[in-house]
mmCIF file of the N, C-alpha and C atoms, coordinates in Angstrom:
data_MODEL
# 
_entry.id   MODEL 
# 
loop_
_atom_site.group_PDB 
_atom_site.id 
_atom_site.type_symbol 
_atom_site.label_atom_id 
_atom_site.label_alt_id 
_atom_site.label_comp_id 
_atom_site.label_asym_id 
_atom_site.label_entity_id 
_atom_site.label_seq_id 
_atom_site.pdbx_PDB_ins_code 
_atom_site.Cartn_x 
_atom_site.Cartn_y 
_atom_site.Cartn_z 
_atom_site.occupancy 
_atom_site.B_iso_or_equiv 
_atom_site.pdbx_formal_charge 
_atom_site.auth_seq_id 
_atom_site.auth_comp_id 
_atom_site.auth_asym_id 
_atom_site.auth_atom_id 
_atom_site.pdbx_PDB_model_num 
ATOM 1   N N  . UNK A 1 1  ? 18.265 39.246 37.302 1.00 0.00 ? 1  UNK A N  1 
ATOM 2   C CA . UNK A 1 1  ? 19.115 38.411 36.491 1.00 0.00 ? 1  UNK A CA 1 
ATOM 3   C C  . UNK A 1 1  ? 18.246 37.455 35.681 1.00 0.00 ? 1  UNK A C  1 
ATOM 4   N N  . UNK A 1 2  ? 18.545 37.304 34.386 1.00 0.00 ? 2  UNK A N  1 
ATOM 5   C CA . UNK A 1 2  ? 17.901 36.262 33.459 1.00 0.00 ? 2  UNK A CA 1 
ATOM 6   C C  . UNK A 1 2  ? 18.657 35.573 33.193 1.00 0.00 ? 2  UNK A C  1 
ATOM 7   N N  . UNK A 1 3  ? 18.097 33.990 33.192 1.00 0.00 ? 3  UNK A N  1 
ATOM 8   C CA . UNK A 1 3  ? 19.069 33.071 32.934 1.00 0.00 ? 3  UNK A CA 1 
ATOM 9   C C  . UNK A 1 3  ? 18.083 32.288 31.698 1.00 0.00 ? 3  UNK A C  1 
ATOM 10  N N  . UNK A 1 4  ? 18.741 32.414 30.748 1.00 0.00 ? 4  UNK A N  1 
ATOM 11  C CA . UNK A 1 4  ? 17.990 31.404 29.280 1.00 0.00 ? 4  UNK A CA 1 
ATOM 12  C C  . UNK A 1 4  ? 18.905 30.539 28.789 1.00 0.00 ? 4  UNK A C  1 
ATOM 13  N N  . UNK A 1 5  ? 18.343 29.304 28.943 1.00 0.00 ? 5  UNK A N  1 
ATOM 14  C CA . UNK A 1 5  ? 18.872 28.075 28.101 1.00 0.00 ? 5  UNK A CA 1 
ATOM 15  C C  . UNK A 1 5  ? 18.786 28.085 26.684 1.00 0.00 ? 5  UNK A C  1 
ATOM 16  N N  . UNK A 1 6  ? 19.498 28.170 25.871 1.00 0.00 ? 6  UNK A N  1 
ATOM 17  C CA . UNK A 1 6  ? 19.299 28.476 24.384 1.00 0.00 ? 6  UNK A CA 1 
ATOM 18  C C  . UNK A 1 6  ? 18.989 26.835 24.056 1.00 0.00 ? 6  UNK A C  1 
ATOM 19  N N  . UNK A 1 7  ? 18.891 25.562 24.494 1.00 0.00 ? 7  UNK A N  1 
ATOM 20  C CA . UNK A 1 7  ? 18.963 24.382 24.178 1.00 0.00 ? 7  UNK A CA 1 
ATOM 21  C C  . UNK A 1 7  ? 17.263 24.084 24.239 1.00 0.00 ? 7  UNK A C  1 
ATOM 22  N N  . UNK A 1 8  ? 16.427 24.551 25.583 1.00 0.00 ? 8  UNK A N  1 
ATOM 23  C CA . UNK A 1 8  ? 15.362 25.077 25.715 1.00 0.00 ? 8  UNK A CA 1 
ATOM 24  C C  . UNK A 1 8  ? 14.789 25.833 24.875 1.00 0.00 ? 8  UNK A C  1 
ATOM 25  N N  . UNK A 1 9  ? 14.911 27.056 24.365 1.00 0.00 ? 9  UNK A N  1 
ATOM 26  C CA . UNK A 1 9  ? 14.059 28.129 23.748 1.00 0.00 ? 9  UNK A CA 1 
ATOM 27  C C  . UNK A 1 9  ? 14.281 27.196 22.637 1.00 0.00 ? 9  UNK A C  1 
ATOM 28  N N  . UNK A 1 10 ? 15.417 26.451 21.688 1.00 0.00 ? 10 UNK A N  1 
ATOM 29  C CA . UNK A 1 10 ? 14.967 25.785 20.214 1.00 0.00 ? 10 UNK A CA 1 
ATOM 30  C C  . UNK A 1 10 ? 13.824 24.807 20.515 1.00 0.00 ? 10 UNK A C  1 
ATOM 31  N N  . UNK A 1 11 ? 13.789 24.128 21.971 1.00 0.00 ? 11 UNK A N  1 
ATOM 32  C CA . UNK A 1 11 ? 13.012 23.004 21.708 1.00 0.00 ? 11 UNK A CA 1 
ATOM 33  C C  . UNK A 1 11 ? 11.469 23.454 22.172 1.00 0.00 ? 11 UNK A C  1 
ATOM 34  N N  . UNK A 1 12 ? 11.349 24.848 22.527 1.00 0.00 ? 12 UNK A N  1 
ATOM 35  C CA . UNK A 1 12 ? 10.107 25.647 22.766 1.00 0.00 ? 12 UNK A CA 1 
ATOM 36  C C  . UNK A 1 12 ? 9.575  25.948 21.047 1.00 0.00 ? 12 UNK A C  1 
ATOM 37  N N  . UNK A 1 13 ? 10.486 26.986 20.265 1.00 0.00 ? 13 UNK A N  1 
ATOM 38  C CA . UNK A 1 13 ? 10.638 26.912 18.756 1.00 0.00 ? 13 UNK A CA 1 
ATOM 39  C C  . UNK A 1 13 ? 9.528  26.092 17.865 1.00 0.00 ? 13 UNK A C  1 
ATOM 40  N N  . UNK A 1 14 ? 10.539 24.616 18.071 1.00 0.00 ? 14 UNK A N  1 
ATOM 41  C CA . UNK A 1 14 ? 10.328 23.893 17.545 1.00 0.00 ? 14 UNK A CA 1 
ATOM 42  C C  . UNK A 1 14 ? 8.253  23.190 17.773 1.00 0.00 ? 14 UNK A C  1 
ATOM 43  N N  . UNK A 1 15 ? 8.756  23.209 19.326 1.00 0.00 ? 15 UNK A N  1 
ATOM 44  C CA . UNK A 1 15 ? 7.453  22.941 19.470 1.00 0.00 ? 15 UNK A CA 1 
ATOM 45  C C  . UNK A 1 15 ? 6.156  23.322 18.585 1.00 0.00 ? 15 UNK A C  1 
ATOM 46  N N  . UNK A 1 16 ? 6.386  24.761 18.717 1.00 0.00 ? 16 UNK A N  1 
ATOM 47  C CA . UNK A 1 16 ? 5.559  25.665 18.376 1.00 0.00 ? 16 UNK A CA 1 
ATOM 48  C C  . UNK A 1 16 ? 5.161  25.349 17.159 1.00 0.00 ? 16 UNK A C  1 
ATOM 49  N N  . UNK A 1 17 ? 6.344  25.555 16.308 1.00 0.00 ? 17 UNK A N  1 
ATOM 50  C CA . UNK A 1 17 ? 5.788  24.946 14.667 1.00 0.00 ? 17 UNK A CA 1 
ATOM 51  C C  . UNK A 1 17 ? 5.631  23.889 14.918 1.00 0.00 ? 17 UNK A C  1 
ATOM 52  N N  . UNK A 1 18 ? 5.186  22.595 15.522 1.00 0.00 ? 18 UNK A N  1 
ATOM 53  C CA . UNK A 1 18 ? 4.920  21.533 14.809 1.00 0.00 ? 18 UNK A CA 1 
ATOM 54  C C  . UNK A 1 18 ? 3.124  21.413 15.334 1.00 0.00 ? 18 UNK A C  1 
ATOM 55  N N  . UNK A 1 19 ? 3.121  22.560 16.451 1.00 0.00 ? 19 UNK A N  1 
ATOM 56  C CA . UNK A 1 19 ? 1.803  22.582 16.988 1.00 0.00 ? 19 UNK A CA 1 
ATOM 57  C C  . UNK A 1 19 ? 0.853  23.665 15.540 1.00 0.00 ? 19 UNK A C  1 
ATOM 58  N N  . UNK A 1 20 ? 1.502  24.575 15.225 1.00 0.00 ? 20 UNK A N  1 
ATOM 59  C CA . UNK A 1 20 ? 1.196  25.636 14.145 1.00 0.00 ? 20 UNK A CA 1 
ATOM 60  C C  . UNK A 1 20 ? 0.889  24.446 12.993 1.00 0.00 ? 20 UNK A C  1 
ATOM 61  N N  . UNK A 1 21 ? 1.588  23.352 12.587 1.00 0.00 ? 21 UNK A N  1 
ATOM 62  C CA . UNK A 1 21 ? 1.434  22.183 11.553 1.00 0.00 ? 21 UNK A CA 1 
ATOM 63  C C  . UNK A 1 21 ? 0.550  21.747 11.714 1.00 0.00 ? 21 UNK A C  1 
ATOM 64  N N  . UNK A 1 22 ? 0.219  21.172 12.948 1.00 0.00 ? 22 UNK A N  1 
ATOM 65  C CA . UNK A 1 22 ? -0.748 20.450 12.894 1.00 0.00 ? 22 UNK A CA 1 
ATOM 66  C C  . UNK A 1 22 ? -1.966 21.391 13.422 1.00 0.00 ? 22 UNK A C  1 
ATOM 67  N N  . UNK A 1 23 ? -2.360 22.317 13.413 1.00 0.00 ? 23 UNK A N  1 
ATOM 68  C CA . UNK A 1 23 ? -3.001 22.893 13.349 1.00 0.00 ? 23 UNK A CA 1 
ATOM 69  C C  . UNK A 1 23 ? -3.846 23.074 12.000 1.00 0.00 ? 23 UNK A C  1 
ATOM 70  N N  . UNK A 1 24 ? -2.765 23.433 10.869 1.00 0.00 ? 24 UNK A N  1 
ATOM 71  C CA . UNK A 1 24 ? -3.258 23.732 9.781  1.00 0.00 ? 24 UNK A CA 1 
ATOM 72  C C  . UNK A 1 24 ? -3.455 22.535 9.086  1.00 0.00 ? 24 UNK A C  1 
ATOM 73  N N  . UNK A 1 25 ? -3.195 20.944 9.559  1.00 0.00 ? 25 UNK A N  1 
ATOM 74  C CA . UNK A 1 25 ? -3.290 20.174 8.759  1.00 0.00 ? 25 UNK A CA 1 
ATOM 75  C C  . UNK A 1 25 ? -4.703 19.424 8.328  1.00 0.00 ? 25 UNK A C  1 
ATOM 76  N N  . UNK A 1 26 ? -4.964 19.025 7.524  1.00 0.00 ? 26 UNK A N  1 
ATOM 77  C CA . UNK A 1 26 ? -6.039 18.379 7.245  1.00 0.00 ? 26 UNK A CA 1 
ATOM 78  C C  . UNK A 1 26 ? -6.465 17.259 7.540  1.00 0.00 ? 26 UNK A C  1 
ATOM 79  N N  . UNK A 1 27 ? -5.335 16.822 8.027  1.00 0.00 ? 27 UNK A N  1 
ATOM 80  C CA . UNK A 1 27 ? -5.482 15.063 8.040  1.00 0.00 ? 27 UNK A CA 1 
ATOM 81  C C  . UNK A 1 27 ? -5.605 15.502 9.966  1.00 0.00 ? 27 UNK A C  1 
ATOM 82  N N  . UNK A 1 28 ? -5.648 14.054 10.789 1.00 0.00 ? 28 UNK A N  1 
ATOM 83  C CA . UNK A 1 28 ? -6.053 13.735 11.521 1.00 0.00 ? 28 UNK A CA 1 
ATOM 84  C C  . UNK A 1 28 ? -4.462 13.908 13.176 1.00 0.00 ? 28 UNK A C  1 
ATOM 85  N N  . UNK A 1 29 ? -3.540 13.555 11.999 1.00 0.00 ? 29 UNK A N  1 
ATOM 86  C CA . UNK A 1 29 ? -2.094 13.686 12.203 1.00 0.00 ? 29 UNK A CA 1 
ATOM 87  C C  . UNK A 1 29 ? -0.928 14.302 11.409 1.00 0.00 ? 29 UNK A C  1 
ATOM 88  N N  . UNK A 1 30 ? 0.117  14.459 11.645 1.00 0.00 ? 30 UNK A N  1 
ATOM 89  C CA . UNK A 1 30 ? 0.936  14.437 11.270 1.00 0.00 ? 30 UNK A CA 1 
ATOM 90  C C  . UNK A 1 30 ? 1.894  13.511 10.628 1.00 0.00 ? 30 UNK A C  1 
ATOM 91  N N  . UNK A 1 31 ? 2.224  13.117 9.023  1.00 0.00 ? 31 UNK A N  1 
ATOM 92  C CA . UNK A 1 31 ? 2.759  12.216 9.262  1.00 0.00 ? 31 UNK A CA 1 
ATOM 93  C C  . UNK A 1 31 ? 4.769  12.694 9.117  1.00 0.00 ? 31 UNK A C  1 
ATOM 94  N N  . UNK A 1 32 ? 5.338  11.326 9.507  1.00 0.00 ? 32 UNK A N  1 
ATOM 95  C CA . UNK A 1 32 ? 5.718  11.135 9.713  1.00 0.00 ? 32 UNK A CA 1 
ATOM 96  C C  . UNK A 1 32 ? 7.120  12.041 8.464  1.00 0.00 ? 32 UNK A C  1 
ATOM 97  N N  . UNK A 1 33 ? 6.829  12.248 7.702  1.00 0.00 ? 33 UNK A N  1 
ATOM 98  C CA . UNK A 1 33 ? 7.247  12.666 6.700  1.00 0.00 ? 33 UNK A CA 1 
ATOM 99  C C  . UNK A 1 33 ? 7.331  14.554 6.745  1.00 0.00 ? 33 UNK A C  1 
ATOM 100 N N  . UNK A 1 34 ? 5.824  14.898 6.914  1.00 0.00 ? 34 UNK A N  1 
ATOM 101 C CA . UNK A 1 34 ? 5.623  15.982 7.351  1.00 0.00 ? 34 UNK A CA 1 
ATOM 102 C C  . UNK A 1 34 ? 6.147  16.801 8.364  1.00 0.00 ? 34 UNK A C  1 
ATOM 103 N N  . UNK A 1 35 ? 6.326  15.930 9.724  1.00 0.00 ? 35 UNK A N  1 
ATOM 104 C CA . UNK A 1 35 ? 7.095  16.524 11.095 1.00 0.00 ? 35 UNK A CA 1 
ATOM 105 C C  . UNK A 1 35 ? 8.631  16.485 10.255 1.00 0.00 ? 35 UNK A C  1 
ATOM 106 N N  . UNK A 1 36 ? 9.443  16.157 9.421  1.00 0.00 ? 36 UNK A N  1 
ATOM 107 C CA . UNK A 1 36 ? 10.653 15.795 8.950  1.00 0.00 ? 36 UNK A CA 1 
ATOM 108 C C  . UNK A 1 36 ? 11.332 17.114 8.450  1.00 0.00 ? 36 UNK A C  1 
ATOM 109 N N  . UNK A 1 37 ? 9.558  17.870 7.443  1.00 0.00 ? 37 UNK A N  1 
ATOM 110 C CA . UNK A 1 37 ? 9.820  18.928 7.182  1.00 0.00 ? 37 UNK A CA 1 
ATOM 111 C C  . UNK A 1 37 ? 9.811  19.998 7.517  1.00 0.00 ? 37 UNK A C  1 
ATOM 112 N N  . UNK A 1 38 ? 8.759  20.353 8.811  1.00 0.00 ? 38 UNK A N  1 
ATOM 113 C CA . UNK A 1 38 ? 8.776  21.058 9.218  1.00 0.00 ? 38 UNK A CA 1 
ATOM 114 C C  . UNK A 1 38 ? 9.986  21.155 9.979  1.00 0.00 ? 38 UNK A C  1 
ATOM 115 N N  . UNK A 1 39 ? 10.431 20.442 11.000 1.00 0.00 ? 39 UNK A N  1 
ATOM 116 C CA . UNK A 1 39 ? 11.598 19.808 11.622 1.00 0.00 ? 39 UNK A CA 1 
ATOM 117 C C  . UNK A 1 39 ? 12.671 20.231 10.751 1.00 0.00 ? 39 UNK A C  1 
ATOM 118 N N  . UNK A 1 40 ? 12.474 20.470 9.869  1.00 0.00 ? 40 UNK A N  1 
ATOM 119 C CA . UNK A 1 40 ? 13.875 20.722 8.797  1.00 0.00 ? 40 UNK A CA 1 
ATOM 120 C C  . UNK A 1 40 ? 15.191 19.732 9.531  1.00 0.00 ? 40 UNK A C  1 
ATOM 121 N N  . UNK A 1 41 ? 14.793 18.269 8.925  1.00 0.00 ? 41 UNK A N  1 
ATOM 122 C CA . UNK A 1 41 ? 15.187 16.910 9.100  1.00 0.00 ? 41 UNK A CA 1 
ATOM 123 C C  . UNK A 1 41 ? 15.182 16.724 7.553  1.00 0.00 ? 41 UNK A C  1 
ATOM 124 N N  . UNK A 1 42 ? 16.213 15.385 7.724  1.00 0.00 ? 42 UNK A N  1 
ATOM 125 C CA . UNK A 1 42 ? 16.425 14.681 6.545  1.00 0.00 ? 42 UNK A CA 1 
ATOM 126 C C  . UNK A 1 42 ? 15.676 13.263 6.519  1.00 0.00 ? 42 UNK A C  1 
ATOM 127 N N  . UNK A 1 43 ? 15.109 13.216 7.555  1.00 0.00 ? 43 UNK A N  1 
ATOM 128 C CA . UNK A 1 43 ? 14.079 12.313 7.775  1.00 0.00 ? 43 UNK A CA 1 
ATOM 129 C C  . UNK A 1 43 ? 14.777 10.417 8.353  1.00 0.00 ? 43 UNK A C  1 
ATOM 130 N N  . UNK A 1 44 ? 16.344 10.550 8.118  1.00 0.00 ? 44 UNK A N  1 
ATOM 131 C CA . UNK A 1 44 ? 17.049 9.384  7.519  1.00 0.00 ? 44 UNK A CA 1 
ATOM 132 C C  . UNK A 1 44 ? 17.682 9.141  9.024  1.00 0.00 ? 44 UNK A C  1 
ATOM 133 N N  . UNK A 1 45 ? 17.027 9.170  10.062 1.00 0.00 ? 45 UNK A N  1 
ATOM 134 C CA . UNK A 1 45 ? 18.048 9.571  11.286 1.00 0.00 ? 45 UNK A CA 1 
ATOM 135 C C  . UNK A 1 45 ? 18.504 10.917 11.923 1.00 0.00 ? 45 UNK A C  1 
ATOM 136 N N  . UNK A 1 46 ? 17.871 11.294 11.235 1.00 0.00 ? 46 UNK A N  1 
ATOM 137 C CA . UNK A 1 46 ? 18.596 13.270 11.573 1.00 0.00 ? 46 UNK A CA 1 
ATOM 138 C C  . UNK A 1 46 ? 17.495 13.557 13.034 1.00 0.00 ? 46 UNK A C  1 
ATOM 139 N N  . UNK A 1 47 ? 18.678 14.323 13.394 1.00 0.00 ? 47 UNK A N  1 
ATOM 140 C CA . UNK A 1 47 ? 18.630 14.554 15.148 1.00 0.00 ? 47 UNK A CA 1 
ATOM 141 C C  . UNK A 1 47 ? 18.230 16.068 15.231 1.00 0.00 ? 47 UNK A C  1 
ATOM 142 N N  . UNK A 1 48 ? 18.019 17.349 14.212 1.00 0.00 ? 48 UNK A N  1 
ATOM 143 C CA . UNK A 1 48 ? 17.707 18.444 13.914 1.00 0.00 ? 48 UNK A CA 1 
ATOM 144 C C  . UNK A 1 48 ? 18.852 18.691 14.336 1.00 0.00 ? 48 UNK A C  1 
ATOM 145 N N  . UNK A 1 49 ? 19.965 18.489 14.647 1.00 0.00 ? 49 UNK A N  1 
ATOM 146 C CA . UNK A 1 49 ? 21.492 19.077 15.380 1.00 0.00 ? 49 UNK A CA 1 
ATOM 147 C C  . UNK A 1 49 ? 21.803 20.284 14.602 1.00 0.00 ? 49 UNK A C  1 
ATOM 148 N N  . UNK A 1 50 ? 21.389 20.341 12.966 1.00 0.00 ? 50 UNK A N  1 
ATOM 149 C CA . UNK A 1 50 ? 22.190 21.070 12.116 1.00 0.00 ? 50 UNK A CA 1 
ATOM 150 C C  . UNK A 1 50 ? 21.074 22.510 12.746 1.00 0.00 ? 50 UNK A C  1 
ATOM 151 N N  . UNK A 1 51 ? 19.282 22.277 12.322 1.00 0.00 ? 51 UNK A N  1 
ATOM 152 C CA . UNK A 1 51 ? 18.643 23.304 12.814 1.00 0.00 ? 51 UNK A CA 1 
ATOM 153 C C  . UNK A 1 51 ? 18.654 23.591 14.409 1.00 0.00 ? 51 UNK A C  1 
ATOM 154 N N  . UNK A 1 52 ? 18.622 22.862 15.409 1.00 0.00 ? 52 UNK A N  1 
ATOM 155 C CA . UNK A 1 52 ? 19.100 23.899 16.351 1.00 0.00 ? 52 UNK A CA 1 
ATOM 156 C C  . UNK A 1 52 ? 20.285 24.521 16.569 1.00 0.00 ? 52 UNK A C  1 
ATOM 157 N N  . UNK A 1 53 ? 21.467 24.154 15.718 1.00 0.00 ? 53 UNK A N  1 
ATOM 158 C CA . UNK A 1 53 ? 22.377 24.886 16.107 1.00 0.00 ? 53 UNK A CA 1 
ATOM 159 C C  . UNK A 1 53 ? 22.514 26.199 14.889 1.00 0.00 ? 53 UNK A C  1 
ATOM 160 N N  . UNK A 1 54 ? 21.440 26.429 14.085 1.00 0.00 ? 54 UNK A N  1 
ATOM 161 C CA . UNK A 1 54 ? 21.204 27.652 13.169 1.00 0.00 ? 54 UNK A CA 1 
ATOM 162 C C  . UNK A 1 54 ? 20.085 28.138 13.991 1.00 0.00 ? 54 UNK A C  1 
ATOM 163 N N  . UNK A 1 55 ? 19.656 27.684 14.905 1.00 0.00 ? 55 UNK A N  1 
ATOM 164 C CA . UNK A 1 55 ? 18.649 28.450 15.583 1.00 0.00 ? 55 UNK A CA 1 
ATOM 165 C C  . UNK A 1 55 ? 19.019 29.298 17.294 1.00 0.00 ? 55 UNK A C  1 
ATOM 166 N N  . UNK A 1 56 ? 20.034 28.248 17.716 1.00 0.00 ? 56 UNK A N  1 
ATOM 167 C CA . UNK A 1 56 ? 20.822 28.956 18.914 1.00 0.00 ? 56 UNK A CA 1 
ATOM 168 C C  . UNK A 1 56 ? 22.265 29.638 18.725 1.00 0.00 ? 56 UNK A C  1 
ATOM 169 N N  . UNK A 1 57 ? 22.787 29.319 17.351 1.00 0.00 ? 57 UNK A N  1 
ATOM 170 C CA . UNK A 1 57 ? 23.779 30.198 17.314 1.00 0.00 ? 57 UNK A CA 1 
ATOM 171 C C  . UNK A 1 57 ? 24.936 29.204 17.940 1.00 0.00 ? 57 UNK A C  1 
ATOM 172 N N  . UNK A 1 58 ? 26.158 29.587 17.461 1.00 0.00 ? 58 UNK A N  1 
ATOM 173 C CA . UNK A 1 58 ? 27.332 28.654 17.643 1.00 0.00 ? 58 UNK A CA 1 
ATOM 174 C C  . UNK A 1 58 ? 27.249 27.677 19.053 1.00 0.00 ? 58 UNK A C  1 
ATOM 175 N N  . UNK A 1 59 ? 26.810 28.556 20.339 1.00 0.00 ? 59 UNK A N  1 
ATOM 176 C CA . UNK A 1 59 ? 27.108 27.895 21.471 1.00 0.00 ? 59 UNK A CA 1 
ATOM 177 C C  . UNK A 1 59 ? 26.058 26.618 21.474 1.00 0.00 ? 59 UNK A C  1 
ATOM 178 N N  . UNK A 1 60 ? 24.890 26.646 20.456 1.00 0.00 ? 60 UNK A N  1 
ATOM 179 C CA . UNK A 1 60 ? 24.274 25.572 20.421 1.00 0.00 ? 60 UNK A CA 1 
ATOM 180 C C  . UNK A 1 60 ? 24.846 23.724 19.456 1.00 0.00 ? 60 UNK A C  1 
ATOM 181 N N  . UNK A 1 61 ? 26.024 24.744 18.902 1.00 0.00 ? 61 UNK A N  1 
ATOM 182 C CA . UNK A 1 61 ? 26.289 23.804 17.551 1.00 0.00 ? 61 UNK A CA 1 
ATOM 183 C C  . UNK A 1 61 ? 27.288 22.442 18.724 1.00 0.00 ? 61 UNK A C  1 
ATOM 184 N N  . UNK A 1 62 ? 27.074 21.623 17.791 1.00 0.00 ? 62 UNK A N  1 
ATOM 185 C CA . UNK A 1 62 ? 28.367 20.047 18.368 1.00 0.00 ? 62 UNK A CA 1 
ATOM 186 C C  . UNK A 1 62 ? 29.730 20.894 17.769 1.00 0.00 ? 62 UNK A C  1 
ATOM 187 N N  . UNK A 1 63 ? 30.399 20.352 18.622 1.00 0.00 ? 63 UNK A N  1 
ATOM 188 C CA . UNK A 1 63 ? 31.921 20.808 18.126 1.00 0.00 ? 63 UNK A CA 1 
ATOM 189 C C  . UNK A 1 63 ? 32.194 19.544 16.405 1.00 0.00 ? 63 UNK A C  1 
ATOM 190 N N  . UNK A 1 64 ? 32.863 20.503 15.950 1.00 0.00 ? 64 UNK A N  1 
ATOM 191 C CA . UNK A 1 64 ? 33.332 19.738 14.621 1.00 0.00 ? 64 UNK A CA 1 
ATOM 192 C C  . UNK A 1 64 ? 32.926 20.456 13.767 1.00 0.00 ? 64 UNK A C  1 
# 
């Protein structure tokens, strides 16, 4: 039996690209602006709610 948290695997995902970012980055860090985009954030407060729930599929989305 496999049991997968789809709330988990986005925040594995996510990880990943921001480790892949800063990998390729030049600077020393990431700024703050940069994690926003990769993050596919609006930078303004955004919680990524909209991308993990395009990344887990409805059962990941907030109701509304």
């Amino acid at each position: 039996m496999t049991v997968q948290d789809p709330v988990a695997l986005v925040e594995i995902d996510l990880t990943g690209e921001l480790m892949i970012a800063a990998a390729a980055a030049s600077e020393d860090r990431l700024s703050p602006d940069r994690i926003d985009e990769v993050l596919e954030v609006d930078g303004e407060g955004g919680d990524g709610t909209d991308r993990a729930c395009h990344r887990s599929g409805p059962a990941g989305c907030p109701p509304g």
